[in-house]
C-alpha positions as CSV (number, residue, x, y, z in Angstrom):
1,X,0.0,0.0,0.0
2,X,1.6,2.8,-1.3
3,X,2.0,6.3,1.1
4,X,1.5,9.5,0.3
5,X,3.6,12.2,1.8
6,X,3.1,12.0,5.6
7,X,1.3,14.8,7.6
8,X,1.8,15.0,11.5
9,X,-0.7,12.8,13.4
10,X,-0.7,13.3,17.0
11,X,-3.4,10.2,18.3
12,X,-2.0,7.0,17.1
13,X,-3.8,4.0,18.2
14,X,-2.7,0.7,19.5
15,X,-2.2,-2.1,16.5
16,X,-5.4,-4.2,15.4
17,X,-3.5,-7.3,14.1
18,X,-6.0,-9.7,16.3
19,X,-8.8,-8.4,15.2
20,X,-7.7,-8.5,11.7
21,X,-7.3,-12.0,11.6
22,X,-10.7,-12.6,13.2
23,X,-12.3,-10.6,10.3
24,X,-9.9,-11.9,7.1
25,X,-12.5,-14.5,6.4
26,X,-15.3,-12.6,6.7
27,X,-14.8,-9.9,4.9
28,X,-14.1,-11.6,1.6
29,X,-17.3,-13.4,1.4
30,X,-19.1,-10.1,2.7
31,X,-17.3,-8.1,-0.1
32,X,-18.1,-10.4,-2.5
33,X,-22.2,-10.5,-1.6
34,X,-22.1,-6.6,-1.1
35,X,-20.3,-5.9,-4.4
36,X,-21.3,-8.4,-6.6
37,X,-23.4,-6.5,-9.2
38,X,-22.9,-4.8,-12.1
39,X,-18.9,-4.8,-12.4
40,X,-19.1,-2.0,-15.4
41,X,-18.4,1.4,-14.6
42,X,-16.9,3.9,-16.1
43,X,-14.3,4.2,-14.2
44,X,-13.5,0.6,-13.6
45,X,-14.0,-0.2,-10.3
46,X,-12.4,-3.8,-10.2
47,X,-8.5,-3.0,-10.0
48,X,-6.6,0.5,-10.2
49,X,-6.0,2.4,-7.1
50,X,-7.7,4.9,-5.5
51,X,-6.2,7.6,-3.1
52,X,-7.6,8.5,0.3
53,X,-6.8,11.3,2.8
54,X,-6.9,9.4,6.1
55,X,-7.7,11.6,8.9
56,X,-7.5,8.5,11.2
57,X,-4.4,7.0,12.3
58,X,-2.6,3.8,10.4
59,X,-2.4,2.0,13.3
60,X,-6.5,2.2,13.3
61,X,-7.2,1.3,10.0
62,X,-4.2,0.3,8.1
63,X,-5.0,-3.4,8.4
64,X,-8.5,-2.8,7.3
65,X,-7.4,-0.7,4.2
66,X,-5.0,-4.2,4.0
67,X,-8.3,-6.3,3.8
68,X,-9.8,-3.8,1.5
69,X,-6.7,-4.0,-1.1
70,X,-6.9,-7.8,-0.7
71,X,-10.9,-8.7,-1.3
72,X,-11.5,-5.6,-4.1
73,X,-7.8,-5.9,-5.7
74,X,-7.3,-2.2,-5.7
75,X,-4.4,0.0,-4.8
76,X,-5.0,2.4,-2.3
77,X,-2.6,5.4,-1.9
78,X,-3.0,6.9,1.5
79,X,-1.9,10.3,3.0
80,X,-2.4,9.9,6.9
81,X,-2.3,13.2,8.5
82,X,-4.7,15.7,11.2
83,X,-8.1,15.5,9.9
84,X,-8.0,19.0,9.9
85,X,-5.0,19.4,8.5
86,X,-6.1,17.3,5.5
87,X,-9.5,18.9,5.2
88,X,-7.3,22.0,4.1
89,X,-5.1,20.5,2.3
90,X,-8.0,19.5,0.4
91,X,-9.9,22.9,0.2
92,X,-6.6,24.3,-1.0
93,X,-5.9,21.8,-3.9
94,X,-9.3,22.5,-4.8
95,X,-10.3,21.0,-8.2
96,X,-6.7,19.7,-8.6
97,X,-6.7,17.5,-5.2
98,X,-5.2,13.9,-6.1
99,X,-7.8,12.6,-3.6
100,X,-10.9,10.6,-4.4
101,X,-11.5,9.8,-1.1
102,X,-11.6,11.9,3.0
103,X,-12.0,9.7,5.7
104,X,-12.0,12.0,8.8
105,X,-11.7,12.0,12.4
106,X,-15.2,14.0,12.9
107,X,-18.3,15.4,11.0
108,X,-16.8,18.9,11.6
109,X,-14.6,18.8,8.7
110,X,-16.9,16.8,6.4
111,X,-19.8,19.7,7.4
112,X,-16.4,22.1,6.1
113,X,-16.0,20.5,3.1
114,X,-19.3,20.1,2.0
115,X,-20.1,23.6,2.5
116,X,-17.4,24.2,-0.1
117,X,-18.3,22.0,-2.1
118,X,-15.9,19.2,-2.5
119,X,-17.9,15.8,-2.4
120,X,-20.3,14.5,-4.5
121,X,-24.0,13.4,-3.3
122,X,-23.5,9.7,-1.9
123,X,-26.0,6.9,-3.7
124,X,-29.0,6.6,-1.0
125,X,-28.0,2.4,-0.7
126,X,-25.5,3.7,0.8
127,X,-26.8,6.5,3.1
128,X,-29.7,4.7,4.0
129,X,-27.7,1.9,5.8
130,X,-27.4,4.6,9.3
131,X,-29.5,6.7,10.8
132,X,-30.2,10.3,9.7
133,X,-28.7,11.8,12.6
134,X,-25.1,10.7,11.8
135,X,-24.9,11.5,7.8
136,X,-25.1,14.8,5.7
137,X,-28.9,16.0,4.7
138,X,-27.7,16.9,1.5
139,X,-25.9,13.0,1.3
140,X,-22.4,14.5,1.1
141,X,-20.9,12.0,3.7
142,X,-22.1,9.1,6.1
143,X,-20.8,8.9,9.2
144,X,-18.6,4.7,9.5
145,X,-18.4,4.6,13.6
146,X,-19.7,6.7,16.4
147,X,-17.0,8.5,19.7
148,X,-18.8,9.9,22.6
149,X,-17.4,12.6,24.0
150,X,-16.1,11.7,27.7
151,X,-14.2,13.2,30.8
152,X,-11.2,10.5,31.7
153,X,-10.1,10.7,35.6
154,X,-8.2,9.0,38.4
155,X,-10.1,6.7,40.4
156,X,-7.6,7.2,43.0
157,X,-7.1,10.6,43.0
158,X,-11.2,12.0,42.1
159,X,-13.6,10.5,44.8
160,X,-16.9,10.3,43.6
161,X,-18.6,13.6,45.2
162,X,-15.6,15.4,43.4
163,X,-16.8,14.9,39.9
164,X,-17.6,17.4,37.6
165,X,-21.3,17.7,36.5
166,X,-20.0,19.6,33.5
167,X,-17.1,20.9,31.8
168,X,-17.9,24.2,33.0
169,X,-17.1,23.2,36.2
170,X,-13.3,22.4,35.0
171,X,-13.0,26.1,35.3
172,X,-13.1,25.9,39.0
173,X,-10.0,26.5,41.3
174,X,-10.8,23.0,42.9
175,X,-9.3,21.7,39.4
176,X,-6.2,23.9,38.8
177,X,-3.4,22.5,37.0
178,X,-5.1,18.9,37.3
179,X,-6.6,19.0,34.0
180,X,-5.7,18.3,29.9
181,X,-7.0,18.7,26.9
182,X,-5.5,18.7,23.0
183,X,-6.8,21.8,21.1
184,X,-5.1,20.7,17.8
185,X,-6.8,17.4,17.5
186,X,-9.9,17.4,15.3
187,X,-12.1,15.7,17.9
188,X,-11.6,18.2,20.7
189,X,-12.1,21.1,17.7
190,X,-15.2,19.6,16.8
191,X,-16.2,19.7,20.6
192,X,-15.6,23.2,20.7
193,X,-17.4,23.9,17.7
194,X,-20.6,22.2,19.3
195,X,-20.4,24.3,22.4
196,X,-20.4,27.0,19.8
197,X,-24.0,25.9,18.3
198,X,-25.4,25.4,21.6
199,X,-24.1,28.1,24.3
200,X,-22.7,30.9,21.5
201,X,-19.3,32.4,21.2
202,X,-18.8,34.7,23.9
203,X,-19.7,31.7,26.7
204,X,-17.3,29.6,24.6
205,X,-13.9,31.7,24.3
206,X,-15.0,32.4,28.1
207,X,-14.8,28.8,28.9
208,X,-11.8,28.7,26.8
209,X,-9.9,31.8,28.3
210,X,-11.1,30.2,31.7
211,X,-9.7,27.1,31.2
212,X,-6.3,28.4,30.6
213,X,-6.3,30.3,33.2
214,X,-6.9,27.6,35.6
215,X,-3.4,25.9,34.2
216,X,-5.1,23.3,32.1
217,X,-2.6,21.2,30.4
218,X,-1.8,20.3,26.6
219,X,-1.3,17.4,24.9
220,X,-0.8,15.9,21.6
221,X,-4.1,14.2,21.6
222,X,-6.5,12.0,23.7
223,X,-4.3,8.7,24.3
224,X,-1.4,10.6,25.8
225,X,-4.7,12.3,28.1
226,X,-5.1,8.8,29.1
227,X,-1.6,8.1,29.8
228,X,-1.0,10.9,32.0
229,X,-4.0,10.3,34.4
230,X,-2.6,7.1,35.0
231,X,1.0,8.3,35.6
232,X,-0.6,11.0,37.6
233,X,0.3,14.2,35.5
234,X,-3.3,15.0,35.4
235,X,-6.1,13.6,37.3
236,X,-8.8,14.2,34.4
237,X,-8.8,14.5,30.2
238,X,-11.1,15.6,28.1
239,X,-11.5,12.6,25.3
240,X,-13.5,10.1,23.3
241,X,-14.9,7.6,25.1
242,X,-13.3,4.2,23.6
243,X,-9.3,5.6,24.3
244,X,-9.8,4.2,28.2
245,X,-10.7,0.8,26.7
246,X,-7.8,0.6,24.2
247,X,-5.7,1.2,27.3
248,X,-7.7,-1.6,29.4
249,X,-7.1,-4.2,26.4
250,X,-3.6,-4.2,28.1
251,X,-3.9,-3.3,31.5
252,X,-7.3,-4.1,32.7
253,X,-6.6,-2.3,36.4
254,X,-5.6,0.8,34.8
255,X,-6.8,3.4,37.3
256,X,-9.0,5.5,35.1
257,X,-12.4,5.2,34.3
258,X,-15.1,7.1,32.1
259,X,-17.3,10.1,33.1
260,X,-20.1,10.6,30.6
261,X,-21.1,14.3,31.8
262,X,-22.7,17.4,30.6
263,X,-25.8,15.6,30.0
264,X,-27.4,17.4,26.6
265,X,-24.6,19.8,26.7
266,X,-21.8,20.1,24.5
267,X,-19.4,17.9,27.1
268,X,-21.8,14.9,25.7
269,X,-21.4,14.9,22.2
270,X,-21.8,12.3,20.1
271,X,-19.3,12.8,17.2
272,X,-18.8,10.2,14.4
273,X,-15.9,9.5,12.1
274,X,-17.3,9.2,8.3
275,X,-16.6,9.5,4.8
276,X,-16.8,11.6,1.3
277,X,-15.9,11.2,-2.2
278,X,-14.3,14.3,-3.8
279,X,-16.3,15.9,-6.3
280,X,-13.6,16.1,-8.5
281,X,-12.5,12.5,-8.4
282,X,-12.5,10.6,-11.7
283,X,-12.9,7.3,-9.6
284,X,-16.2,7.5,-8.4
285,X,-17.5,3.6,-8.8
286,X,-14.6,2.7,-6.6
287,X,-14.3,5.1,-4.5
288,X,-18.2,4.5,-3.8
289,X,-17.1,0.6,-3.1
290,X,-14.4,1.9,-0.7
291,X,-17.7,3.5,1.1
292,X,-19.8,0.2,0.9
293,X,-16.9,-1.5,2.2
294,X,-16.7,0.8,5.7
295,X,-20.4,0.3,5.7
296,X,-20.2,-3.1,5.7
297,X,-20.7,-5.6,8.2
298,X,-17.6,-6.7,8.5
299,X,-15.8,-3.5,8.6
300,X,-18.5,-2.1,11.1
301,X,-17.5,-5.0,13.8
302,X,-13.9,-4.3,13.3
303,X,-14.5,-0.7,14.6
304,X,-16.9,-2.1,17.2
305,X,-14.6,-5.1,17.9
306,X,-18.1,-6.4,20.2
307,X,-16.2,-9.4,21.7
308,X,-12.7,-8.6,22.2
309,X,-10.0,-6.9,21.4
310,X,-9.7,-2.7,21.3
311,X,-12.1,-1.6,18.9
312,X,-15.1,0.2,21.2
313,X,-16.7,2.5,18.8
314,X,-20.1,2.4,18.6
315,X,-21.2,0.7,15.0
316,X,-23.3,2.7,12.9
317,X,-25.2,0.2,10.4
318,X,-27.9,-2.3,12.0
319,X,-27.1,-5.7,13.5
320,X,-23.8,-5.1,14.5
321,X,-23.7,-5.1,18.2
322,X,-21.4,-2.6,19.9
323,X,-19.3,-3.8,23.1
324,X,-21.0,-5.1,25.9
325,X,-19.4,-2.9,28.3
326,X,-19.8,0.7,26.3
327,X,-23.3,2.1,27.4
328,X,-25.9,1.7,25.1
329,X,-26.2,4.8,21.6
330,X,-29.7,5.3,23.3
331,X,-28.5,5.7,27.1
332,X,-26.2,8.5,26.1
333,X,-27.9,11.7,27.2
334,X,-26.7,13.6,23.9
335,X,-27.1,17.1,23.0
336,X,-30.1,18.2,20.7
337,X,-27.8,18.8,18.1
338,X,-27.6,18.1,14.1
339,X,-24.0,17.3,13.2
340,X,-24.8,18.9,9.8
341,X,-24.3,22.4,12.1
342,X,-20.2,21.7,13.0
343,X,-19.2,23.2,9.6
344,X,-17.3,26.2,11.1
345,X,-14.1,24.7,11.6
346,X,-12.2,27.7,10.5
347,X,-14.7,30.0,13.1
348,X,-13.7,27.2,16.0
349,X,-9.5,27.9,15.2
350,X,-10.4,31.5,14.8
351,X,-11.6,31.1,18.3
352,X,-8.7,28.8,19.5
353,X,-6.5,31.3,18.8
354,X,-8.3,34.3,19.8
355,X,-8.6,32.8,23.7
356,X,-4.5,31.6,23.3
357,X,-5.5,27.6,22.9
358,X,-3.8,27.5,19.6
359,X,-0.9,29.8,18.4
């Protein structure tokens, strides 16, 4: 699988070798049912290569992208890199991008890059496989696994009358210097951009200006978040929910546990990773098999990864069953909020950097 040139990515994920191998025979039957129509297109579908902006990490999905390459026999030619990063990238190639296909991190670029314009509408087969709450209105990108937004902390160091009700109450002097965050990941953008929608600017860049002040901590992304509540640097990081179980796949007494707060506020989001095909790709028939393929069973359980293993995203297509030990889509007390509104992206790092988050 060939590489593109390499953009920084600051959230790798453990390697998901095991569950590769529980899914290699699978997936080539499941292909093979999904895809076996009409083979003529016009832009030959069956072979070739495709190229995909990744703005998830290799360690996540290279092995799947592996599978893919094996049961369609095409090339893919990845750039891995920030999902934000690569959404601009993107917007400033413009009609001249090499990319057929975006898979992001969150729906707050894909909302950016459908408001300029870049992807084409998606087939409704296709759309139609999750719900309407996590893919575009106008059918410009479906959403391939769900992240809940959670607060990780220290079960030895946080009793349980100690924690938060909210991420506004992170701003308090109880929690000075005791908590992280990552303002250049995409997820944690995306977050802000949700607070945004619901509570406005100004009582955003306040939170924002507020939380600096109260010493908050940065890191590269949510897994070193993890890390350092259980090596004590911080006693609580604001993350997606499934980075705690990665961690307890190989150390099930880690210290840390999951905080789903903020009830129908923005500190309860429920974000998803998904996927668009550029408009000005010339490789549309393949690039919409690349789609059917994350949408596939197969693929769906390998984010999910229901009975072992590190997977613990929530599936998005029906009859996959996500982990028994992640609450349930429906428990999550979510925020009345259409994904279709995080399009601002460039508004959120405008803010970022107006409150002193980013540089």
């Amino acid at each position: 699988m060939p590489l593109l040139p390499l953009l920084p990515h600051r959230d790798a994920s453990p390697p998901r070798l095991r569950v590769l191998l529980l899914i290699a025979l699978a997936v080539t039957a499941l292909i093979a049912s999904a895809c076996g129509g009409d083979d003529e297109s016009d832009d030959n579908s069956d072979g070739g290569s495709l190229t995909v902006y990744s703005g998830r990490a290799e360690e996540l999905v290279g092995p799947l992208f592996a599978q893919f390459e094996s049961d369609s026999g095409i090339d893919l030619r990845v750039r891995y890199g920030g999902t934000s990063a690569l959404a601009a990238a993107i917007l400033e190639e413009g009609d001249r991008s090499p990319a057929d296909v975006f898979l992001a991190q969150d729906a707050g670029a894909l909302g950016a890059l459908e408001a300029a314009g870049a992807f084409r509408v998606l087939p409704s087969d296709l759309l139609e496989r999750v719900e309407a709450r996590v893919r575009s209105t106008s059918g410009a990108w479906v959403g391939v696994s769900g992240r809940a937004r959670v607060l990780v902390y220290s079960t030895e160091r946080v009793s349980a009358a100690e924690l938060p009700a909210s991420i506004f109450d992170l701003t308090q002097p109880v929690w000075r210097g005791r908590v992280g965050w990552a303002p250049t990941n995409g997820s944690f953008q995306s977050f802000v951009t949700a607070m945004r929608v619901i509570h406005g600017d100004e009582t955003t860049e306040e939170w924002l200006r507020a939380m600096l002040a109260n010493d908050v901590k940065e890191f590269s992304g949510n897994s070193p978040q993890v890390q350092a509540v259980a090596d004590g640097e911080i006693d609580i990081g604001l993350v997606n929910h499934y980075y705690l179980w990665r961690f307890r796949a190989e150390d099930p007494a880690i210290p840390v546990d999951n905080l789903y707060t903020d009830a129908g506020g923005a500190g309860g989001l429920l974000n998803v990773a998904g996927v668009g095909v550029l408009a000005a790709s010339d490789r549309t028939a393949a690039a919409e098999r690349f789609v059917d393929y994350l949408l596939s069973p197969a693929a769906q359980q390998y984010f999910a990864a229901s009975q072992e293993d590190d997977g613990f995203e929530y599936p998005l297509i029906e009859g996959v069953t996500p982990n028994v030990a992640l609450p349930t889509l429906e428990s999550l007390q979510t925020p009345d909020l259409d994904l279709n509104d995080l399009t601002d992206l460039e508004g959120t790092l405008d803010l970022l950097r107006k409150a002193g988050a980013l540089p």
